[in-house]
C-alpha positions as CSV (number, residue, x, y, z in Angstrom):
1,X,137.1,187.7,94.2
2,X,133.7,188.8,92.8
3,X,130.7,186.4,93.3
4,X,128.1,185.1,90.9
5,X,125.6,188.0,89.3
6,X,122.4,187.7,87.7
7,X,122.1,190.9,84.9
8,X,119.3,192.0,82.8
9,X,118.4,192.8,79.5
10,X,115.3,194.4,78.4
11,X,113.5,192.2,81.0
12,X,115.9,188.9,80.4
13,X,117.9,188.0,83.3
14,X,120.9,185.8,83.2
15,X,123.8,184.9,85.8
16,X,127.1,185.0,85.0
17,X,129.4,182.4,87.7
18,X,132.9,183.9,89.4
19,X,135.8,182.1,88.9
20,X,138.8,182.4,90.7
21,X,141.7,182.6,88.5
22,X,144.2,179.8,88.7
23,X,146.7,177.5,87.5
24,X,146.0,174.6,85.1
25,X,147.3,171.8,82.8
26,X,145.1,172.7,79.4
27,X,144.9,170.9,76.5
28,X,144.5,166.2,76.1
29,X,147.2,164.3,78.1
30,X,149.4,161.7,76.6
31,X,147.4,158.6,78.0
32,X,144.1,159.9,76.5
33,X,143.4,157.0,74.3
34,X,140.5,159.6,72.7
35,X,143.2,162.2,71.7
36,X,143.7,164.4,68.6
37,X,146.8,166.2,67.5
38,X,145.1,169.5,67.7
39,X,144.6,169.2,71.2
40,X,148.6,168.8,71.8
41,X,150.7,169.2,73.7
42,X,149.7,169.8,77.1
43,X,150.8,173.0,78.8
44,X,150.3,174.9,81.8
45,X,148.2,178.2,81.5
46,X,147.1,180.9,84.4
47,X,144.1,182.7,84.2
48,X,142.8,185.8,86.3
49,X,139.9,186.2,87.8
50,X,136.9,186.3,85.4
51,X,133.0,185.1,85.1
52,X,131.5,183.2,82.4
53,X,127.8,182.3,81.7
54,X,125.9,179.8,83.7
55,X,124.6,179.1,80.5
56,X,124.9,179.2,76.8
57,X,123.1,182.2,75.6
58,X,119.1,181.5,75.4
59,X,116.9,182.5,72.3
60,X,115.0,184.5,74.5
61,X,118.6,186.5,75.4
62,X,119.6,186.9,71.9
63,X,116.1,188.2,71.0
64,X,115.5,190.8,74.1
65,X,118.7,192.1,72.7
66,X,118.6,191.9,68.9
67,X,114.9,191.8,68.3
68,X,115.1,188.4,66.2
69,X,115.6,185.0,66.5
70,X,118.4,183.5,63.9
71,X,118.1,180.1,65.3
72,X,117.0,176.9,63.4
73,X,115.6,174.8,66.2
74,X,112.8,177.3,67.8
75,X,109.9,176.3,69.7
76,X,111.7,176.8,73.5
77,X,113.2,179.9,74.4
78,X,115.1,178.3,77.0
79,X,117.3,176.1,74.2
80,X,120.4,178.2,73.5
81,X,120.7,180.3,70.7
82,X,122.5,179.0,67.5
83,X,123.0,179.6,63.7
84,X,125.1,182.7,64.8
85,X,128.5,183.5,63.8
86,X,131.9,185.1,65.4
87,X,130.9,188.1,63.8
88,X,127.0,187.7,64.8
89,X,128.2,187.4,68.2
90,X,130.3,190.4,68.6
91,X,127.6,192.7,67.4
92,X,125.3,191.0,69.8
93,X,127.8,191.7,72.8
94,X,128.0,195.2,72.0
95,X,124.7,196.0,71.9
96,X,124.6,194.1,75.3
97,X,126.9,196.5,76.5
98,X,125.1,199.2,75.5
99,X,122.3,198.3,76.9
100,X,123.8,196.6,80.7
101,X,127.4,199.3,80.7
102,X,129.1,196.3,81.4
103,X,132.2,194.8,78.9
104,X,130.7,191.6,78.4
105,X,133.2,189.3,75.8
106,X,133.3,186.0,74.8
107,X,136.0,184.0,77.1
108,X,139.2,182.8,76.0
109,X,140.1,179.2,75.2
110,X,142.0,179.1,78.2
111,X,139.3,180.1,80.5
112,X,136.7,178.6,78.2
113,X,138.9,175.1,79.1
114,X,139.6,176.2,82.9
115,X,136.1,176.7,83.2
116,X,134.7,173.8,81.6
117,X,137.2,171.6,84.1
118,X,135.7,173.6,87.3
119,X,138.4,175.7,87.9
120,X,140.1,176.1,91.6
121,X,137.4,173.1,92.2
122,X,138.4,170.8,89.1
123,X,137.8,167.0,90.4
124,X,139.7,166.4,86.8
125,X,136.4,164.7,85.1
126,X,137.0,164.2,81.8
127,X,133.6,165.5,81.0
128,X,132.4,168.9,82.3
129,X,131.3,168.1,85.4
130,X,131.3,164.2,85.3
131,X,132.9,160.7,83.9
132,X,129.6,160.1,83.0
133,X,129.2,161.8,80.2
134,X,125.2,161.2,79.5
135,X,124.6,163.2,83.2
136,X,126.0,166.6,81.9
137,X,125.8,166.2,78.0
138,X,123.5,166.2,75.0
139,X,125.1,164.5,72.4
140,X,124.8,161.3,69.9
141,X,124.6,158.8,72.7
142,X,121.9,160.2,74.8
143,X,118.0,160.8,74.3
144,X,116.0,164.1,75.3
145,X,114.6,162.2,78.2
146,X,118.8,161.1,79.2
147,X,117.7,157.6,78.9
148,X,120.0,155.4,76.6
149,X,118.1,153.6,73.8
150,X,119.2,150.2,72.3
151,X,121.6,151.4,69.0
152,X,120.3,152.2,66.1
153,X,123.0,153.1,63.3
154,X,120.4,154.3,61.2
155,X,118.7,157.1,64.0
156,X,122.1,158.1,64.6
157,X,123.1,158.9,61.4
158,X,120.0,160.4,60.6
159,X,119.5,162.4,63.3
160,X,121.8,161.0,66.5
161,X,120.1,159.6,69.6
162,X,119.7,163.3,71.4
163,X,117.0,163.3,69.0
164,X,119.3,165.7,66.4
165,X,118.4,169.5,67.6
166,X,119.7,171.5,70.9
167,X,117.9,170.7,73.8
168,X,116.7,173.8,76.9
169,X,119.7,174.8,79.0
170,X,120.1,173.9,82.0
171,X,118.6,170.1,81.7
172,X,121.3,168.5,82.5
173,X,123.7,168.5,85.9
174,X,126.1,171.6,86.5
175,X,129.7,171.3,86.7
176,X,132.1,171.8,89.8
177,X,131.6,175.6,89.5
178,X,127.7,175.5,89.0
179,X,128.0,176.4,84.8
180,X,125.9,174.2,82.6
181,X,126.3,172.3,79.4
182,X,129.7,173.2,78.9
183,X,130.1,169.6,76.9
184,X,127.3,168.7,73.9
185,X,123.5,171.0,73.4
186,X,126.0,173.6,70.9
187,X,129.5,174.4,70.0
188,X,130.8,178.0,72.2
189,X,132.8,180.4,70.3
190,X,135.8,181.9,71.9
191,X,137.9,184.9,71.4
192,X,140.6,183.5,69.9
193,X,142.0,182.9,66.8
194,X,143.0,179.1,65.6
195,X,146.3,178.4,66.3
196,X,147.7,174.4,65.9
197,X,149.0,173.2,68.8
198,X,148.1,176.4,70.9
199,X,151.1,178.4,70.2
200,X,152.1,178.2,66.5
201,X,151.1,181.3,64.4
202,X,146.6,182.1,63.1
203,X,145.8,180.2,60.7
204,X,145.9,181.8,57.9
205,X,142.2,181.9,57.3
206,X,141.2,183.8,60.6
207,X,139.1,180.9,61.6
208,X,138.3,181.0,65.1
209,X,137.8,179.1,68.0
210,X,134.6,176.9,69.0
211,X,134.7,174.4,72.1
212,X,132.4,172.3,73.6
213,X,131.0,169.7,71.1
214,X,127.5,169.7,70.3
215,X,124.2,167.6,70.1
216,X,125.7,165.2,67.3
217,X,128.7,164.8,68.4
218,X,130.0,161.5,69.4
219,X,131.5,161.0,72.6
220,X,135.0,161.8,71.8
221,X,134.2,165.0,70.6
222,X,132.5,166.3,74.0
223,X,135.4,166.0,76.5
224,X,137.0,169.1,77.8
225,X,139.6,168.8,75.6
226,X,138.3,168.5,72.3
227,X,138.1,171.7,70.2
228,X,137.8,172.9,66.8
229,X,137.8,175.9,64.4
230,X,135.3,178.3,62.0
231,X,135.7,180.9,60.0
232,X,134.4,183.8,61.7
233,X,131.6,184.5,59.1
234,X,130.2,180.9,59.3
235,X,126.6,180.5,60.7
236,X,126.2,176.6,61.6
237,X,123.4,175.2,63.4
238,X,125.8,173.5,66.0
239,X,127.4,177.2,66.7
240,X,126.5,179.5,70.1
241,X,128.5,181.5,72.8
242,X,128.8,181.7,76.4
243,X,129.4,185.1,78.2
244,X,132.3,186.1,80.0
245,X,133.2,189.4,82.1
């Protein structure tokens, strides 16, 4: 099995976590009472050994590597780099490559998911590291300081209680494996193309995959089993990546 390894990019370093390949029940059980169709049914997947990003890709990545900063919320390099499409990201990985001769890729859903339960060292959370979902996620229920705030309908529709904008990586507690932010901060795209219930044919649009929820979502929409889909062209201010190898 490889171990964890921190790479660099025109003077950016960033570590990538090993996980050994495994076994695993993907996708929302039965006697979720948060559940959507789209996450059914459950299944059993096996995935090989791979790493995946301790993080979500940084602004201060994405700009050692493509020279500019598409992100809406600026102001901390450290927050993770969004407004970026499928197709932004695969241009950005392969001028990675060119630059580290490595075959960095976006993961897979299944070892986006596998990953985001702590693989080989799942403790079956239904958060990314956690029950509790305000120790390992920004989203609409939490603050930037993590405290909870009496509710207030009207802040979180205007802006959600994580104070409405991404939030630096890495502010929040690691999973089983050691990743970060795998729930809430931004939405992750994967490799794969949309497919309803896993296994029935693309949609016919080419939309893509995106897990993870993201600052504004609420807290249904942040469990390890919640995902969604974009059109590969789509550049939303909720959408980022994660490496994998």
């Amino acid at each position: 099995m490889k171990e964890n390894k921190t790479f660099d990019a025109n003077g950016v370093s960033f570590t990538m976590i090993a996980v050994q390949g495994g076994t695993y029940t993907m996708g929302a059980l039965d006697n979720d009472p948060d559940v959507y169709v789209w996450e059914k049914p459950s299944h059993v997947e096996t995935v090989a050994d791979f790493m995946i990003g301790e993080t979500q890709v940084t602004q201060e990545l994405w700009h050692a590597v493509m020279g500019s900063n598409p992100s809406w919320f600026k102001g901390d390099l450290q927050r993770p780099v969004e407004s970026v499409s499928w197709n932004d990201c695969q241009e950005f990985i392969k001028k990675l490559n060119e630059l580290t001769k490595q075959n960095f890729r976006l993961p897979t859903e299944e070892e986006w998911e596998y990953a985001a339960r702590g693989g080989n060292k799942s403790k079956g959370y239904k958060y990314s590291g956690s029950n509790d979902v305000d120790k390992v996620a920004w989203y609409r229920g939490n603050t930037r300081t993590g405290e909870t705030p009496p509710y207030s309908w009207l802040n979180a529709w205007f802006k959600g209680n994580s104070s409405g904008e991404t939030h630096p990586v890495k502010t929040k507690i690691p999973n089983e494996l050691g990743i970060y932010d795998m729930n809430g901060n931004v939405y992750e795209w994967c490799e794969n193309y949309w497919m309803e219930n896993y296994k029935s044919a693309p949609h016919e649009s080419g939309n893509r995959v995106l897990r993870g929820g993201y600052y504004d979502s609420e807290r249904r929409r942040v469990r390890v089993a919640d995902r969604i889909s974009s059109a590969p062209d789509f550049r939303g201010r909720d959408q980022s990546l994660r490496l994998a190898l």
